[in-house]
N, C-alpha and C positions, 0 to 999 in steps of 0.2 A: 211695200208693207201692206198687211191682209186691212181692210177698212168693214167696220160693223155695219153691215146692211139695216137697213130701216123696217127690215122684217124682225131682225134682233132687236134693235130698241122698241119696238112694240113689243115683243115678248118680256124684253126684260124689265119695261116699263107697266104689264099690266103684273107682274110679280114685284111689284116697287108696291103697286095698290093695295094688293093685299099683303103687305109687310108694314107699311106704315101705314098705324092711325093719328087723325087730324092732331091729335092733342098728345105730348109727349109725357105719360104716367107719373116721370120725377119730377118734373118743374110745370107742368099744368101751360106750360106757354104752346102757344099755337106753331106746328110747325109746316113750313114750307109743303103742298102737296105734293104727292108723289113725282107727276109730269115736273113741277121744278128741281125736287132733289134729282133727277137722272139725268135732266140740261145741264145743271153745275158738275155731276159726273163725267159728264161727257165733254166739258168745258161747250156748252154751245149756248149759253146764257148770255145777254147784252151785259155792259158791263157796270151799271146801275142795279140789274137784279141779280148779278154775281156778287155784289156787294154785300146787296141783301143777307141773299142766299148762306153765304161765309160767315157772315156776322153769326144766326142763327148756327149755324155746323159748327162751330168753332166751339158753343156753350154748350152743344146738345149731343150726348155722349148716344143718343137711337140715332139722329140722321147723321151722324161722322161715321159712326158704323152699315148704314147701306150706302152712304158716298162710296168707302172704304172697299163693300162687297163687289157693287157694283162696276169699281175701278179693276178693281181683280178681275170680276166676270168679261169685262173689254180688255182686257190684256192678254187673258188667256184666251179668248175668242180670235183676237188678233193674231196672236202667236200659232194657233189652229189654222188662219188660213193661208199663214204662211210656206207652212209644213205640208199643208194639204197638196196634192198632186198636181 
């Protein structure tokens, strides 16, 4: 199985930055910066700031949706280099 090079999670973590800002516009709480929502995407969070992490996603209907995107974007990235030649 194809594995996301760390060339891709740079790219898709500096498109995490500019999609999420600090503060989530419905509920005014502070959320998780970009570099942690794309570790809990990628499941590569310790397991004390996964905790975190979830707790926050779980009530936050913006970072459940770039988890969500981001999960998608390493699936099909994956499935890409599987297929690839």
């Amino acid at each position: 199985m194809g594995k996301i090079t760390e060339n891709d999670k740079s790219i898709i973590q500096s498109l995490m930055k500019s999609w999420i800002s600090q503060k989530n516009p419905e509920t005014e709480v502070e959320c998780p910066n970009s570099d942690k929502i794309a570790a809990y995407a990628f499941d590569e969070l310790e397991p004390e700031e996964t905790k975190f992490v979830e707790a926050h996603v779980i009530n936050c209907s913006k970072c459940l949706t770039e988890v969500a995107d981001l999960r998608e974007i390493k699936a099909s990235t994956e499935a890409a280099q599987e297929n690839a030649p």
